[in-house]
Structure formats: C-alpha cells, structure tokens
VMD Tcl script that draws the C-alpha trace (Angstrom):
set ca {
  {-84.63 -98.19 92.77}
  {-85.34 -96.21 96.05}
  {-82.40 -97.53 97.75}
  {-80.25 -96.43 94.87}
  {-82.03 -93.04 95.56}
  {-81.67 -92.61 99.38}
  {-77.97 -93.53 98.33}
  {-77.26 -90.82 96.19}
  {-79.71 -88.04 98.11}
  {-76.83 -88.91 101.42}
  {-74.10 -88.87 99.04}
  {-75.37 -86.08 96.97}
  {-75.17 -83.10 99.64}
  {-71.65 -83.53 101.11}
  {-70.39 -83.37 97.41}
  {-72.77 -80.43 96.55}
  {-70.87 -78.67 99.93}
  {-67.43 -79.01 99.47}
  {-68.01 -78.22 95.63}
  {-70.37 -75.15 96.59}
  {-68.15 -74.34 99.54}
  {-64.23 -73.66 98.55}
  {-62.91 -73.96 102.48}
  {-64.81 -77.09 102.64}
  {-63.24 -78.74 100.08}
  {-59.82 -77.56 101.92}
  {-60.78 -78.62 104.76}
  {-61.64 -82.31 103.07}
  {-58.74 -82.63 101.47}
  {-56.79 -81.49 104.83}
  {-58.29 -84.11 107.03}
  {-57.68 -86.92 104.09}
  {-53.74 -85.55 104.51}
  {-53.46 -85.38 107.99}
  {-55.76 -88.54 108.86}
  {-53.29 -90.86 106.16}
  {-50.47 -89.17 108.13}
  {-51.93 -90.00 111.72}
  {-53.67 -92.73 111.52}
  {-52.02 -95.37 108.63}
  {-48.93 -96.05 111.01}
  {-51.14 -96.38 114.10}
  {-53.40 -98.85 112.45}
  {-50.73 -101.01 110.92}
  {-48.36 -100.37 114.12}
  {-51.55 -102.10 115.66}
  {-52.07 -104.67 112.81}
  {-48.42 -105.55 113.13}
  {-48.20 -105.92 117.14}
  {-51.33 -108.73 116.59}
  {-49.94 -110.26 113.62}
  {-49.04 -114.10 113.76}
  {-45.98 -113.59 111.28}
  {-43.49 -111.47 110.21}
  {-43.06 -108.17 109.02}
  {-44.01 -108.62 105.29}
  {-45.86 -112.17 105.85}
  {-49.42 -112.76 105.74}
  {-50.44 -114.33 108.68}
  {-53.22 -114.48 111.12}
  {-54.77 -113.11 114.51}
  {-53.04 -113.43 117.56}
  {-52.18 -112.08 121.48}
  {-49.25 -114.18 121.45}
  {-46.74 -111.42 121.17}
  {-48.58 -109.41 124.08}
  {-48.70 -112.57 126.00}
  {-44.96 -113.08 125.69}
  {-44.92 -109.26 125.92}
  {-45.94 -109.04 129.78}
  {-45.56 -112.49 131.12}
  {-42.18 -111.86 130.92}
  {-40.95 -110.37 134.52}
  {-38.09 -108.16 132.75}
  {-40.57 -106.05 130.61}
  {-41.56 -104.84 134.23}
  {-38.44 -104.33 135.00}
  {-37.94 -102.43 131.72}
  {-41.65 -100.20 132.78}
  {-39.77 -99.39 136.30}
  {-36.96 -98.24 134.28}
  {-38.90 -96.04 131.68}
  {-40.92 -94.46 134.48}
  {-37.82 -93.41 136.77}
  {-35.59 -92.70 134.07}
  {-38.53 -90.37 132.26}
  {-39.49 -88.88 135.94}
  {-36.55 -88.05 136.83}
  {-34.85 -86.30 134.01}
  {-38.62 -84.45 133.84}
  {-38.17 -83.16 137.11}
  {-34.98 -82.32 137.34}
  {-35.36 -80.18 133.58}
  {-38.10 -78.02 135.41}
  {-36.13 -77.53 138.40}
  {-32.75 -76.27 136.84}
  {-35.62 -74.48 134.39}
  {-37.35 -72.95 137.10}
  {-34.37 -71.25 138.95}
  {-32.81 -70.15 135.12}
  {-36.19 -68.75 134.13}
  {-36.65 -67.10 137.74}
  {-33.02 -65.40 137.96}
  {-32.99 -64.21 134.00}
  {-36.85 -62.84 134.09}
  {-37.32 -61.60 137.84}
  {-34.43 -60.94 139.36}
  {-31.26 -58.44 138.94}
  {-28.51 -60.92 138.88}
  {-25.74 -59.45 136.75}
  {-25.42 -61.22 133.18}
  {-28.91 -62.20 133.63}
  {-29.49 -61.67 129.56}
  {-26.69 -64.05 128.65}
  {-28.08 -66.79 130.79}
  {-31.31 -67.11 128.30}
  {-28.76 -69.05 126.07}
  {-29.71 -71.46 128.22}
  {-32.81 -72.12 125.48}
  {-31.02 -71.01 122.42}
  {-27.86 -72.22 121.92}
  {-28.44 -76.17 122.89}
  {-30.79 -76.01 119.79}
  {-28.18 -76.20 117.16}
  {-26.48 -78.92 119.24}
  {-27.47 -82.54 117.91}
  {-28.95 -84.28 121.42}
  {-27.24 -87.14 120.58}
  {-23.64 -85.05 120.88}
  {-24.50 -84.09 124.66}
  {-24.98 -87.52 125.38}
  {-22.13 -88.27 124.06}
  {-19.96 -85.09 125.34}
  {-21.16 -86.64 128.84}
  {-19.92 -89.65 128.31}
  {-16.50 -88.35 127.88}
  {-16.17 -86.51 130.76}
  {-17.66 -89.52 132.77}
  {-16.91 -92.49 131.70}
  {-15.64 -94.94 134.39}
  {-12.34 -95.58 132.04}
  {-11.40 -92.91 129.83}
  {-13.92 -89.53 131.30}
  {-11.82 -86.54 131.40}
  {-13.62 -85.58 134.58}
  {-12.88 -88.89 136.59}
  {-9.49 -89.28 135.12}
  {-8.79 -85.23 136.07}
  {-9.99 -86.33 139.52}
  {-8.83 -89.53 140.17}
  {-4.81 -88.18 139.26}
  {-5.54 -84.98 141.76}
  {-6.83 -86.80 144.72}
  {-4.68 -89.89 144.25}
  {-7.83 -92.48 143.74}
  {-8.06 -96.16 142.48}
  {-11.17 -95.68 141.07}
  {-13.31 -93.09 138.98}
  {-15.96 -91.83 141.47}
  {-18.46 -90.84 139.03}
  {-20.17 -93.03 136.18}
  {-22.50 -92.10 133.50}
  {-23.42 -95.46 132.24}
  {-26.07 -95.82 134.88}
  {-29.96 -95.22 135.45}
  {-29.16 -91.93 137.36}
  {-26.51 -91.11 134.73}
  {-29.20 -91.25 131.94}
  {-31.45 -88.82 134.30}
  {-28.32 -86.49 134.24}
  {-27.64 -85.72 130.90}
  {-31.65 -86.26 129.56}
  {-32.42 -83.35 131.65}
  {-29.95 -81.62 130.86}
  {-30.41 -82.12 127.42}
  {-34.71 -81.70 128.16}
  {-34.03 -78.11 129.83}
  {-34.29 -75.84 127.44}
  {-37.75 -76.76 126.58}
  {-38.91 -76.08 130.03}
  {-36.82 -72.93 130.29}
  {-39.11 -71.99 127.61}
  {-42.58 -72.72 128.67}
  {-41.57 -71.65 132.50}
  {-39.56 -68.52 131.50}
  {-42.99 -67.05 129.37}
  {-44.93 -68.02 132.43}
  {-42.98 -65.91 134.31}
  {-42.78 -62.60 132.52}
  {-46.45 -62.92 131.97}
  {-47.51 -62.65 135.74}
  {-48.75 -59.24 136.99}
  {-46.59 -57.59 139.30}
  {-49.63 -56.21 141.09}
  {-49.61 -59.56 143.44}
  {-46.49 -59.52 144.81}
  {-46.07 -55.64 145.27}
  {-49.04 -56.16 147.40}
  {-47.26 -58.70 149.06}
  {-44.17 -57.17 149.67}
  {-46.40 -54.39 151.16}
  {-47.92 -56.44 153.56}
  {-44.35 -57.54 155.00}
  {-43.53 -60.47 152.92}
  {-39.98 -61.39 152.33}
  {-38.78 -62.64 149.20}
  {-38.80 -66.15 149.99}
  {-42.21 -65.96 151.27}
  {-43.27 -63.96 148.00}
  {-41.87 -66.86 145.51}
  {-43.21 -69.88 147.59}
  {-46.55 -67.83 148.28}
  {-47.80 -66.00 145.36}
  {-45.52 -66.65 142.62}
  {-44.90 -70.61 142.69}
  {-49.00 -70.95 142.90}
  {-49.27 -68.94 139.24}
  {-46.68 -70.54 137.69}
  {-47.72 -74.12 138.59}
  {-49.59 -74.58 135.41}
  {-46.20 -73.99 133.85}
  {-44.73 -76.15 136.04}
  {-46.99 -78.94 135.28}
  {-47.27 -78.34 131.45}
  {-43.69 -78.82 131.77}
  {-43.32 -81.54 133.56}
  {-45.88 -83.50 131.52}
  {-43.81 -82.63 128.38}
  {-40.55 -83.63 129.41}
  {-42.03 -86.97 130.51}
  {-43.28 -87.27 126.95}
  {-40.15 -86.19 125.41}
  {-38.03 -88.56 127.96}
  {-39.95 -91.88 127.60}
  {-39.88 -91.68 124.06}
  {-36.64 -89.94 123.43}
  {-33.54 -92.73 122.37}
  {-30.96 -90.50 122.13}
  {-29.74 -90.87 125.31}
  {-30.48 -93.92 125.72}
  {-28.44 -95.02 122.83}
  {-25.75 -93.84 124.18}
  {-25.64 -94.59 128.07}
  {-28.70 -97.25 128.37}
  {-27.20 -99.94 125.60}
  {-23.62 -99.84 126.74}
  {-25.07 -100.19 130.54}
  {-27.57 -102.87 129.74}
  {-30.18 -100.81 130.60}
  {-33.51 -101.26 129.37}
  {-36.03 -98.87 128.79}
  {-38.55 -99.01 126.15}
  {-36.94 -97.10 123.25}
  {-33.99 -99.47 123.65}
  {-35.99 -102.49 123.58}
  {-37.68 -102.06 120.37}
  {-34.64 -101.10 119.13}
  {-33.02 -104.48 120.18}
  {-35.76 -106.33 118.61}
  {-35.95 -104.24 115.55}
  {-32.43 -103.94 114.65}
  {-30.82 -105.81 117.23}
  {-32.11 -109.11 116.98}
  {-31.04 -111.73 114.34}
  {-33.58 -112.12 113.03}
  {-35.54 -109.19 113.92}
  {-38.51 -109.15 115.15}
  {-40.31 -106.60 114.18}
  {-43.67 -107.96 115.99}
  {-42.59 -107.45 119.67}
  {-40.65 -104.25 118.25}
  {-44.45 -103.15 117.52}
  {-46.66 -104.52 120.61}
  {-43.79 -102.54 122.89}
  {-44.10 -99.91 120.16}
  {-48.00 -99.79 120.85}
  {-47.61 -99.65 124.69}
  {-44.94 -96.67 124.29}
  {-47.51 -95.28 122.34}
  {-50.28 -94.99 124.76}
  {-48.26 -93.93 127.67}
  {-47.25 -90.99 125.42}
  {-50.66 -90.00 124.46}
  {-51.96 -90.50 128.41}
  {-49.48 -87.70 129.30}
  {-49.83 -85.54 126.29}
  {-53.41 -85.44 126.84}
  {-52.50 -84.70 130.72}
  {-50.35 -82.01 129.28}
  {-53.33 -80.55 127.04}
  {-55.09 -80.49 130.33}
  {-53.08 -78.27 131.83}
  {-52.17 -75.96 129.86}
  {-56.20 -75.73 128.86}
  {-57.11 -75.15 132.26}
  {-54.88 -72.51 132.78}
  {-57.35 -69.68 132.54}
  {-57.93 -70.25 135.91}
  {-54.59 -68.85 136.93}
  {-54.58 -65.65 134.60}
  {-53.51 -62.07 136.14}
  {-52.36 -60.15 133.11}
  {-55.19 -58.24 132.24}
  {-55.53 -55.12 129.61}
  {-53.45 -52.54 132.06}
  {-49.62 -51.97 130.32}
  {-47.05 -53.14 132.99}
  {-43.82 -54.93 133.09}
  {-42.27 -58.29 135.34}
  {-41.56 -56.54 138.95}
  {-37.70 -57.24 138.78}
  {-36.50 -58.75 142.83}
  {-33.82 -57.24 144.21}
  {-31.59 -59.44 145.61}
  {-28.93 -57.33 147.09}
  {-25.76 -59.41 148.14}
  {-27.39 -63.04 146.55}
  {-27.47 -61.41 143.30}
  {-24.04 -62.44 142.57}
  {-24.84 -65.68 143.77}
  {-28.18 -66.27 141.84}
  {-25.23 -65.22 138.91}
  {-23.28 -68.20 140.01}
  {-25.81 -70.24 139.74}
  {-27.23 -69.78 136.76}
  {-23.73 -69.66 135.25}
  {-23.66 -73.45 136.55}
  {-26.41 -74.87 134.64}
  {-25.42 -73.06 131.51}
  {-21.94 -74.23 131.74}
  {-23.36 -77.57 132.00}
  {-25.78 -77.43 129.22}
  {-23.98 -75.29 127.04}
  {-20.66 -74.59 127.40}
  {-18.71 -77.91 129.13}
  {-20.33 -80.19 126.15}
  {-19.28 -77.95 123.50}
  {-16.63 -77.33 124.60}
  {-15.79 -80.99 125.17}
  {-17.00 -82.26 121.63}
  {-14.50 -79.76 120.20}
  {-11.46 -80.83 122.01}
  {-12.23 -84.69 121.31}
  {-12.91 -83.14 117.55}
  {-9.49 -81.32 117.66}
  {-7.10 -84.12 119.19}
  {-5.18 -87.77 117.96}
  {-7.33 -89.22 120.42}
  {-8.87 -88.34 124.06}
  {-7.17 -87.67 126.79}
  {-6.71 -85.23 129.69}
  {-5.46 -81.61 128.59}
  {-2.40 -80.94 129.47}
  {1.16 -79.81 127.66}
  {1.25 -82.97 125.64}
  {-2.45 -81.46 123.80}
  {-0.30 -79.21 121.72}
  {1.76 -82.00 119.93}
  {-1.57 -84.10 119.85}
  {-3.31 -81.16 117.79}
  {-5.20 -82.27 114.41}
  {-7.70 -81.17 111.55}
  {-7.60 -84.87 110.65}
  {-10.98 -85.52 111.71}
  {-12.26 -82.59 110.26}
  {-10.54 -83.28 106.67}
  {-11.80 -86.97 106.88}
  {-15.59 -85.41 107.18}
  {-15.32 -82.89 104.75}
  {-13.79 -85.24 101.79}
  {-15.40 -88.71 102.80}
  {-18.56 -89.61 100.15}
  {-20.74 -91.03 102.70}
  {-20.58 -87.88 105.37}
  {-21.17 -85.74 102.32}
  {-24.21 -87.76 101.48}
  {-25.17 -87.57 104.62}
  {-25.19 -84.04 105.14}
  {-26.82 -83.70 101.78}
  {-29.86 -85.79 102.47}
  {-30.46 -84.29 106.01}
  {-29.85 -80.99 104.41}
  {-32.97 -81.89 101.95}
  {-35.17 -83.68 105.04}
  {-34.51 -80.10 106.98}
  {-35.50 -77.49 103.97}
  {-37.82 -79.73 102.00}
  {-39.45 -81.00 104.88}
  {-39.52 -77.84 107.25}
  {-41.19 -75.93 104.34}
  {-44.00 -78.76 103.51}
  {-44.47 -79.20 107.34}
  {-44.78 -75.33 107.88}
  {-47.15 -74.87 104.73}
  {-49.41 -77.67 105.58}
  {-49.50 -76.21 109.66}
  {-50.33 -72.68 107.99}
  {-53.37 -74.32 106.43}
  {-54.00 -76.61 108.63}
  {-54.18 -73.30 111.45}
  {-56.38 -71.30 109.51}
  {-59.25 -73.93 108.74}
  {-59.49 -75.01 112.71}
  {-58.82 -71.02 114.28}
  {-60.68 -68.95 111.56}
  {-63.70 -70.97 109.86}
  {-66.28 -72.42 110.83}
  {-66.63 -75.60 108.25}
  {-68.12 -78.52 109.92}
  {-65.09 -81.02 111.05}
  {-62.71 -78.84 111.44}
  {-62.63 -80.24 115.27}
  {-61.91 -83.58 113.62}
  {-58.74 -82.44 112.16}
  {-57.87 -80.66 115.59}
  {-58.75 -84.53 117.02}
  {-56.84 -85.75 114.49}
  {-53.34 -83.71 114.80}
  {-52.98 -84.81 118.76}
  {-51.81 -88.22 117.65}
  {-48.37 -86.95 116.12}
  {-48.30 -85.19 118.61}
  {-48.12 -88.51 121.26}
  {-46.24 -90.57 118.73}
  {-42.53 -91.57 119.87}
  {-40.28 -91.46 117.61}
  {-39.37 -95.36 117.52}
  {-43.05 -96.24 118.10}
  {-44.11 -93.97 114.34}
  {-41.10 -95.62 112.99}
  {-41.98 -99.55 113.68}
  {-45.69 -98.22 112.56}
  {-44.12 -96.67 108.93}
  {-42.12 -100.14 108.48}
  {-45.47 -101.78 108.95}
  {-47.20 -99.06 106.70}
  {-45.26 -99.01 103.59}
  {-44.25 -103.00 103.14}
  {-48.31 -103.32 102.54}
  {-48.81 -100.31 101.09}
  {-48.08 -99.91 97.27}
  {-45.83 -96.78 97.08}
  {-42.16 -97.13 96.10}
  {-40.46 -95.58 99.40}
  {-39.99 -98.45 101.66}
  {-35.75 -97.75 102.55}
  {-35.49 -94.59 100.50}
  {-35.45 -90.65 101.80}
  {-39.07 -90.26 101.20}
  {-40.65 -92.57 104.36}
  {-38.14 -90.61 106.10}
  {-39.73 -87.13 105.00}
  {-43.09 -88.37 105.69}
  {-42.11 -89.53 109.27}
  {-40.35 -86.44 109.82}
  {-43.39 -84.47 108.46}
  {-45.93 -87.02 110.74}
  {-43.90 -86.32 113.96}
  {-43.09 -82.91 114.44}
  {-46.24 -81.20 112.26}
  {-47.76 -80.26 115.75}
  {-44.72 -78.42 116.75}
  {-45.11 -76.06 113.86}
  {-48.78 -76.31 114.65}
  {-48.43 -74.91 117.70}
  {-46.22 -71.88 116.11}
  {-48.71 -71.11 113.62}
  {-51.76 -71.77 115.79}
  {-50.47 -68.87 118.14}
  {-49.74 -66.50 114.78}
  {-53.43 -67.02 112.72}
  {-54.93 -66.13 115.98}
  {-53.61 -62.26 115.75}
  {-54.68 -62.01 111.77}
  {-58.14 -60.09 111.87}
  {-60.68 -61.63 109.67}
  {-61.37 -58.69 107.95}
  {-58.13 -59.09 105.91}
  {-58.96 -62.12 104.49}
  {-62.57 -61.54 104.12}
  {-61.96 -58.65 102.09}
  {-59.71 -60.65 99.32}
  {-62.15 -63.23 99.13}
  {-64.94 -60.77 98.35}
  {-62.93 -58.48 95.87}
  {-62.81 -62.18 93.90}
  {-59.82 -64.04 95.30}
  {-60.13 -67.35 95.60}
  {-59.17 -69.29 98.50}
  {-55.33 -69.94 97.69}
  {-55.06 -66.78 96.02}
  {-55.71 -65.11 99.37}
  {-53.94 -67.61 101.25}
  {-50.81 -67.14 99.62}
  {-51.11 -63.18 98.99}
  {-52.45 -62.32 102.01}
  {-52.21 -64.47 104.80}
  {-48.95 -66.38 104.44}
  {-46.96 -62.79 104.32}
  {-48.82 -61.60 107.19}
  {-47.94 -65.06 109.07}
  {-44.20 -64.87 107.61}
  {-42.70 -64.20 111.67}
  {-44.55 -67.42 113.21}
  {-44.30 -69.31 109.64}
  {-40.36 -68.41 110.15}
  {-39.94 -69.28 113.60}
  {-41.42 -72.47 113.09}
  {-39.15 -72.89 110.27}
  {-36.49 -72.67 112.06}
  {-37.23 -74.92 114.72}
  {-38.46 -77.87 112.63}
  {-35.40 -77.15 110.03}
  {-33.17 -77.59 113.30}
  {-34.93 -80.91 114.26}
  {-35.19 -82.43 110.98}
  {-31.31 -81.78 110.29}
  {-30.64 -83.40 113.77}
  {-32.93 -85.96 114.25}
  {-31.99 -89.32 115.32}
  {-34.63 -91.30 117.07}
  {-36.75 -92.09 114.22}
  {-34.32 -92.05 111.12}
  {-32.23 -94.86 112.43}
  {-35.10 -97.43 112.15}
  {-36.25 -95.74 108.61}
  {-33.08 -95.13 106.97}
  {-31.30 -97.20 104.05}
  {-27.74 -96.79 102.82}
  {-28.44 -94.74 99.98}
  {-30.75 -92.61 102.35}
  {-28.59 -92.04 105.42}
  {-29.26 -88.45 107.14}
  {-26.83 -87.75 109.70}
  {-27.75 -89.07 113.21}
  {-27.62 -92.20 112.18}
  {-24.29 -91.65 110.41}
  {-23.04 -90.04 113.96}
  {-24.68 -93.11 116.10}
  {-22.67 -95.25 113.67}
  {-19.28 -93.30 114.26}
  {-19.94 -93.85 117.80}
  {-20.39 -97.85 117.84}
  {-17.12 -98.27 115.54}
  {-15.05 -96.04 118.61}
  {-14.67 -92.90 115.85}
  {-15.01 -90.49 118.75}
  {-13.16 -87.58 116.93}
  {-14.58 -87.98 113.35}
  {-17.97 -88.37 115.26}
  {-17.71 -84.84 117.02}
  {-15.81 -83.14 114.33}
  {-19.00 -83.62 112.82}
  {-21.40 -82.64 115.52}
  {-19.64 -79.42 115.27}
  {-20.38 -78.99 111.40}
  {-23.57 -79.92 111.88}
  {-24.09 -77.28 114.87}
  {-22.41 -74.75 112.37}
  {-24.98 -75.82 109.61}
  {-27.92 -75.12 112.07}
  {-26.62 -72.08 112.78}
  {-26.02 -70.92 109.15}
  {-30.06 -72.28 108.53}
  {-31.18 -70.22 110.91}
  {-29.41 -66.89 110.11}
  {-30.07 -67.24 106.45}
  {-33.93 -67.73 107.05}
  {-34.43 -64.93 109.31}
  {-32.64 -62.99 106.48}
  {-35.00 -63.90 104.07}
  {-37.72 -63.36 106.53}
  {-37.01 -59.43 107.25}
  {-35.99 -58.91 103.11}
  {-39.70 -60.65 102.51}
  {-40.98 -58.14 105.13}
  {-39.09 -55.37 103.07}
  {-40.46 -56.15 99.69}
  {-43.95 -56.28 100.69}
  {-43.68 -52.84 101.72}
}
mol new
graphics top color blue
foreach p $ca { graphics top sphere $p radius 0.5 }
foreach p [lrange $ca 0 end-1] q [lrange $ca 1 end] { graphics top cylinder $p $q radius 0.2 }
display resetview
C-alpha cells in the first residue's frame, strides 16, 4: 500500500503541472512529436544494422554485419572516397563563396547586385538537374564541351571527364555554393567598417586589409561553412547518383543505395550498419558546426552605432573582380540552365550548330505534360511541398516559441532533441523509416505519408533555424498581454504570434516548399509506384537514357518553384494588409 502511494505522489505532480500549466502541456506534447520523429528511425536504424535477419524477419543479436562491414578493405576505400569527395567540394563551395560574397558586399565591381543570384536562382533548380546538366557538357562521349573542343583543336580524345572523383567535387560544389554564399555573404556585411578604415589609415593596402583584418572576422563564417557543406556533401546522393554509379565510384550514399535497392536480394542490414556510420560522421560535424557558429561571439564588431559595409575601391580590378564573379555564376547558374533547356528543346543532344534549327521540338515537353505518371508525379510532390512545408513550418513556430520564450522545464530537451534531424542523411533517415514502419503498426509503409514524415523529420531544423531567428525579435509583452486579457495559449498563438512571425514563417516556407518539391535523396528509398514525387521520377528518366523528357521536366519543375514562391510571398504581404 505505500509503494502504490510513493507511485502515485511521483506520478501525481508532473500530471498536476502540465494540467495546471497550459505551455507545459505544449511543451509535453511537443517533445512526444519531435522525440517519435527523431528518435524511432535512429533506434530501429540501430535495431536493424544489429539484426541477424532481414528487414521484416524476427531474428536475433548480432555484429556480424559490422564485422563484414569493416573487415572488408573496400569499405576503406569507400571512407577515403567519402572524405575527399565531401572535403573537397566543401572547400571549394566556400572558396568560389568567399570571392562572390566579397566582390557583391565589399567591393564596387560593376553588376555587383546581379551576382547575388548566385544564392537565389540555383534554388528553384532540382540538384539532381546540375548534375546532370554537367554531365552533358562533360561526358567523355557525347559532352557538348569536349565534343566542341575536341572538333576545334583537332583531338582524339575528350580532355575533360566528369565521371570521376574530382568530377563529383566539381559539380557538388558547385551545386553546395549557394549555401555558403549565404552564411559568408551575411558575415560580411555584418563586420564594422571601423577596423579596416583604421587600417587603411595606418598604410595598409587592400590585400593586406582582406588577409589581415577581414579574413580573421569572417573565419567563423568560413568554418561554419565549411562544416556544413561537409555535412551536406557526405550525405548528399544527388550527385553521386549521377557521376559516382556510372564511374564505379563508391562513396557511402551510393553504397547503401546498392545494397538497398541495388542488390538482389537487398539487403537492407548492411544498407543500415553503413547507414549508422553515415550517421555519426554527420552528427560529429554538425555538432563541430554548432561549435562554431556558438563561439562566434568572440569575433563580434557590430555594436549599437548605425553604419554601413565600407565598400573597397578597386579602381582598374573592378572590372576584373566583375569577370570573375560573372564566371562562377555562369557556372552555377546560367551554363546548366541553359544546357538542360537545349537538351529539353532538341531530337536528341548534340553540338549547336545550323542543323539545331531542323532538330527543334516541344516533343518532350508535350510527352510531360499529357503522360499519367509525370502528372502524378508532379501532383504528389506538389502535396509533399504545400502540405508538408506548412506542417513543418507550424510545428518549427511552436516548437521556437517554447525553447526561445518560456521557461518550462525541458524545453532544453527538445532543443537536444531537434539536433538529430538535423545530422540525419538523407539515405541514412530513409533505411531507419523502412526499419520503423515494417514493425510499427501504422498503414504507410510504400505510400505518400512515410514520405511526408521523412520530409517533415529531415528538414524541420531548417525551418527551425528561420523561425528561431524571427521569435527572438517578438517582445514578450505581446503575448503576455493576450494571455492575461483571457486567451488561451493557441488562441494567442495563432492571433498574435503567428501574424507577427508571418515574414520568417514565409521565408521558411518557401525554402522547405522548394526542397520538398525537389527532393531526391531520401524519396527514392521511401517511394512506391502509386507514391512517386518527382526526383525519383527524373532519376528514373535518366537510367532509361530519356535525357530530353528528363530536363523538359527539370525545367517545369524550376517553373513550379518559381510560381510557389511568388504566390506565397503574395499571400504573405495581402496577410500583412488585412491585419492592418
């Protein structure tokens, strides 16, 4: 009788709190939602990687997949490969960032404005399509590059090729570039002037100025960056799938893909134990990445005083600095496009010349615009992008508000708890939501639904991030006076703070809508027939040799994006209108 006594007494007052308290019982409810979401496909992507039989089998204990894991010498061969490949295209993404974000923001090079579509305009582009516009200007047999070069300077052989390790660097930092333009870029235009006037004073010279004073500031940048683009490399198969499988190349993402979907029959058991060390590589560097851009305090100069970016003056080398920034954009922006809509326009690919005229077509287009399956297609990612961009951003609203603006007990729990998605590959979540929903009882297992919740589970911390950054500027005086005049919680929550978080709840939007309607990496180990988004259907298009029906409908979908995003920051400034 007093053990059933102590029982209840512990269980008594957490119930009487979250009852008592309404942001508790948010809270509670939050971290049951975002813990099923982190953890269930890192325990069973675990459970799976030590499980004696297959996917769907009971079985028993065992190391015997790790053991035949990493006693085999080509999964170091495979690590080598990751690592360089990941590296690489890291490094060279800040570099080309780096000079973009330092010519646009600080300097006077002419057309430095248009150059910022450098970060914009790639974002509509689906990252498979650059891989694949590379590949046609490239390719050791049919690139329009090598062919172009090999018929002007008379040679036997193509002197470029794509389908290698250094071609897969190429193209994933190209592809990886905008993101650092972005964190560098902000970095950039936040640094006080003050520093390098005083320089320049002193009788520095430019070059002295950026390797003295201004590289040292932005190095957190640099490194945040760096650490990223690692993250986003060694997990990232869209590249990969494109140059690393035709090249017999293996890094990680293609391994578990050739034992997930590859294999006959699959085996889904080494897909997970490569799965799990993917995984915790990922989350090493993400929480290297969390380290530096935490400890970047120690590097702030903007202070209260109003001032703007000292702009360089270049003199002569502004032109030049123009030249070069026009370089990287045309190969980031402009060559690819403009390559996936000449292979989207043609009978099939060749060099331009005056045949192209006679070889002009809207086949490809007509084919994608009548056929049932690329209408399907576009229809489910079109639901995975608005129904799952809205979800994600509503649950990252809450989710923002309960660990920037309370103080509940375990709300650092949830914070804990929302760096896993954050470090989960796309190919390591998938193997982990194969593993989840065979065991669990819920009817999605190979329909559009596991895909939503993987969607939701992988990107929730980018619209985290978005809304972390907007609840921070809401006083608490707002909310505090709803909830005292009676409101409830999710009275004021929807009345009061969502409309005052509508630009960062839009911009996040937008991003994840962009993603979701793009992705490829995760939906093409999820996906069913009846549930097909459209980077699989693209990938697909690829393997059968459908180049033009394939980037006929890269462009629709880049039109699409497009169309998404202008329509929702419509509705964002006619909400802004109404609620005054």
């Amino acid at each position: 009788m007093n053990g059933t006594a102590v029982w209840t007494r512990a269980f008594d007052r957490p119930i009487r709190a979250v009852t008592r308290d309404p942001q508790a019982a948010v809270l509670a409810v939050l971290g049951i939602v975002i813990a099923y979401l982190s953890l269930s496909p890192t325990v069973m992507l675990l459970y799976g990687s030590f499980l004696s039989k297959p996917l769907g089998v009971p079985g028993t204990f065992t190391l015997r997949h790790y053991i035949r894991a990493y006693t085999d010498p080509l999964t170091y061969q495979l690590l080598l490969n990751s690592f360089i490949f990941a590296a690489g295209s890291s490094a060279l993404a800040t570099a080309l960032a780096a000079i973009v974000g330092w010519i646009t923001v600080r300097t006077n090079a002419p057309l430095r404005k248009l150059f910022q579509l450098t970060a914009i305009v790639p974002n509509i582009f689906p990252p498979v399509m650059l891989a694949v516009a590379w590949g046609a200007l490239l390719s050791p047999r049919t690139g329009l590059l090598n062919r172009f070069a090999m018929q002007l300077f008379g040679l036997e052989e193509a002197p470029l090729n794509i389908y290698s390790l250094w071609g897969m660097i190429f193209v994933e930092g190209l592809i990886t570039t905008p993101l650092a333009f972005l964190i560098v870029s902000a970095s950039l235009y936040s640094m006080d002037p003050s520093l390098e006037e005083s320089a320049r004073v002193a009788g520095s010279t430019n070059l002295q100025i950026a390797r003295r004073i201004t590289l040292p500031i932005v190095r957190p940048a640099l490194l945040a960056s760096l650490t990223l683009n690692f993250v986003r490399a060694i997990e990232s198969f869209d590249t990969p799938a494109i140059i690393a499988l035709p090249a017999r190349i293996e890094v990680f993402t293609t391994k578990i893909y050739r034992e997930a979907i590859g294999a006959f029959p699959p085996n889904q058991n080494i897909a997970a134990t490569y799965a799990v060390s993917l995984l915790l590589i990922s989350m090493l560097f993400v929480y290297l990445y969390r380290r530096f851009t935490s400890h970047s305090e120690r590097y702030v100069t903007v202070t209260g005083r109003g001032y703007r970016p000292m702009i360089i003056d270049l003199g002569k080398w502004r032109y030049a600095a123009s030249g070069i920034a026009a370089l990287i954009l045309l190969l980031i922006v402009v060559l690819p496009f403009a390559v996936l809509l000449f292979v989207s326009l043609v009978s099939y690919l060749h060099v331009p010349g005056a045949k192209t005229w006679e070889l002009l077509t809207l086949d490809h287009y007509r084919y994608n615009l009548t056929d049932s399956r690329t209408y399907r297609a576009i229809q489910n990612s079109l639901f995975l992008a608005i129904g799952g961009a809205t979800i994600c951003m509503l649950l990252a609203s809450v989710t923002a508000y309960m660990t920037t603006k309370t103080k509940v007990a375990g709300r650092s729990v949830i914070e804990a708890l929302t760096f896993i998605p954050w470090a989960f590959p796309g190919t390591a979540l998938a193997i982990g939501l194969l593993w989840t929903y065979v065991y669990i009882p819920l009817p999605i297992y190979g329909t559009i639904w596991i895909l939503l919740i993987g969607y939701i589970t992988r990107f929730l911390p980018y619209g985290l991030r978005t809304m972390t950054s907007t609840v921070v500027q809401v006083h608490d005086d707002l909310p505090d006076a709803s909830m005292a005049c009676g409101a409830g919680f999710w009275a004021t929550f929807r009345r009061v703070l969502l409309p005052l978080l509508r630009p960062g709840f839009i911009a996040g939007w937008i991003i994840l809508a962009t993603i979701f309607l793009r992705e490829f990496s995760t939906s093409i180990f999820l996906y069913s027939p009846g549930s097909e988004p459209v980077g699989p259907l693209l990938y697909h298009f690829y393997v059968d040799g459908n180049l033009g029906p394939m980037c006929s409908l890269g462009v629709i979908v880049s039109v699409i994006c497009l169309i998404l995003i202008i329509v929702a920051k419509r509705l964002g400034r006619a909400g802004a209108q109404l609620d005054v």
